[in-house]
N, C-alpha and C positions, 0 to 999 in steps of 0.2 A: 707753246700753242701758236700757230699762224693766226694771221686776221685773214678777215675774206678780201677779194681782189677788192679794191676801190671802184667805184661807180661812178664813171660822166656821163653826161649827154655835151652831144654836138647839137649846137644851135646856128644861126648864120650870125654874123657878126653886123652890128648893129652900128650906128652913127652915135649913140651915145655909149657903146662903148670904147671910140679911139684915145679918147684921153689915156685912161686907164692902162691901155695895151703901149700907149706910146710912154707912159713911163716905165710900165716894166723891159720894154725892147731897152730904154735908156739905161735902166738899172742893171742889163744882163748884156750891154752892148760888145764884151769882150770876145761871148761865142756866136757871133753873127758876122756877116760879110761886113756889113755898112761898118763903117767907123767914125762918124760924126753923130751927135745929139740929133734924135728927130725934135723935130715940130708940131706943129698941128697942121699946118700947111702941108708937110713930108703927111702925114694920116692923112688927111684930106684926099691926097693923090690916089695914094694906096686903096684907101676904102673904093674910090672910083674905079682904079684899074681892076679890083676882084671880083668889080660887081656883072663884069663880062664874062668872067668864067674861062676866056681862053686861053690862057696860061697858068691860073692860077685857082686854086679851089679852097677857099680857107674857111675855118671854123671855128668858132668861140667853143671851148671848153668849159663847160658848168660843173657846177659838184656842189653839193651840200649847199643848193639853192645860191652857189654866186660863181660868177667868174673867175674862171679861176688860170686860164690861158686861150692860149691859139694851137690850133694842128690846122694843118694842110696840103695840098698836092701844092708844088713851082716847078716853074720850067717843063712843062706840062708837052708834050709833042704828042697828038692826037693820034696822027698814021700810025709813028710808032712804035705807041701804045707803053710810055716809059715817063716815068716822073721823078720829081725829087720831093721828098718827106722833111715837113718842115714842120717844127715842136716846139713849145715851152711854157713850162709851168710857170706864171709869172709868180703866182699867190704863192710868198714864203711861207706860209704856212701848211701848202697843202705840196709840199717836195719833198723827196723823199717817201712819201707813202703810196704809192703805187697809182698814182693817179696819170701819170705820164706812161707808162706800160699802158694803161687802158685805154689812154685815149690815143697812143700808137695803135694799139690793137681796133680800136674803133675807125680808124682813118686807113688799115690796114683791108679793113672788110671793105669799108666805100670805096678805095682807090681799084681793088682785084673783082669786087661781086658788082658793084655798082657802076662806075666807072670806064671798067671795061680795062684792065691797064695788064700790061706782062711784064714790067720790072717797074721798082720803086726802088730810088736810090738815095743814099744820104751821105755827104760831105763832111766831115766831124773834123774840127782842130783836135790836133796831138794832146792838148792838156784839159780837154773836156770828159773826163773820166765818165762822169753822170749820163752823159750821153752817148759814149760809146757802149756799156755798161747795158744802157735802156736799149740801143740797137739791136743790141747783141742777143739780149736775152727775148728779144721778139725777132731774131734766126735770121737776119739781115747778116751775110759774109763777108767778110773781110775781103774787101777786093785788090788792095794793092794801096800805096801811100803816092800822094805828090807831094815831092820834097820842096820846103820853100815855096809852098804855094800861097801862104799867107803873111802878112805885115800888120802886126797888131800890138803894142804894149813897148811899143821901139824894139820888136826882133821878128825874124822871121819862124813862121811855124810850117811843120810837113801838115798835111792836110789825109785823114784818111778816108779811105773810097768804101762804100758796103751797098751791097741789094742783097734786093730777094726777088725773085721770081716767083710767078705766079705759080707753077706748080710744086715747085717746094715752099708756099705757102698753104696752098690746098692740102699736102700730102701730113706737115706738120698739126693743122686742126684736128 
């Protein structure tokens, strides 16, 4: 027997929740650019730089009345009309169960209906299975690999390329 999809809402991300997001970004630091411990001062910054909107579009993830991650638009190029998808279930408790599909698909509608956007792109390390996995099965392609594009855990990783375009995401709904 299946379960039903998982339910979030998107909410805006709040000043009392950077704590929270800045430990789980700490605790999942391996699949992210940055490679140093944030802060509270690193949140600080951050919370300020999103609150412009012009490169960056981000959203607290909710589910079963708590926070439970971030989705967002980066690197955001307005003219055009192209962005990067940025995700993660911080709450261990609530990965694995379709909550991240959802709230891709829910930042998928914002970024193409709302937004205005004609590709959405996303950068995945080689050994983030969970996340290629989540790309993939919300129709994001395979675009091609940069080899060595990352340094993290003392070795180098290939980094791989995916979009989707906005009319093969209309034509998939």
């Amino acid at each position: 027997m299946s379960q039903p999809p998982a339910a979030v809402e998107l909410r805006a991300i709040e000043r009392a929740d950077l704590a929270q997001l800045r430990d789980w970004r700490n605790a999942l630091r391996k699949n992210f650019r940055q490679w140093y411990p944030l802060g509270m001062e690193d949140q600080e910054a951050w919370f300020s730089r999103i609150q412009s909107r012009e490169r960056e579009v981000m959203h607290a993830v909710w589910a079963d009345g708590v926070l439970i991650g971030v989705v967002g638009l980066t690197y955001i190029d307005w003219r055009v009309r192209k962005a990067e998808a940025s995700i993660y279930i911080g709450a261990a408790g609530h990965r694995g169960k379709g909550y991240g599909k959802a709230a891709l698909e829910a930042l998928l509608y914002f970024g193409f209906d709302t937004a205005g956007m004609h590709r959405i792109y996303a950068e995945i390390f080689e050994d983030n299975a969970e996340s290629i996995g989540l790309f993939e099965s919300c129709r994001f392609a395979r675009e091609g690999t940069q080899r060595d594009a990352h340094f993290g855990d003392g070795r180098w990783q290939d980094v791989r390329m995916y979009g989707l375009l906005e009319p093969a995401w209309r034509s998939g709904r």
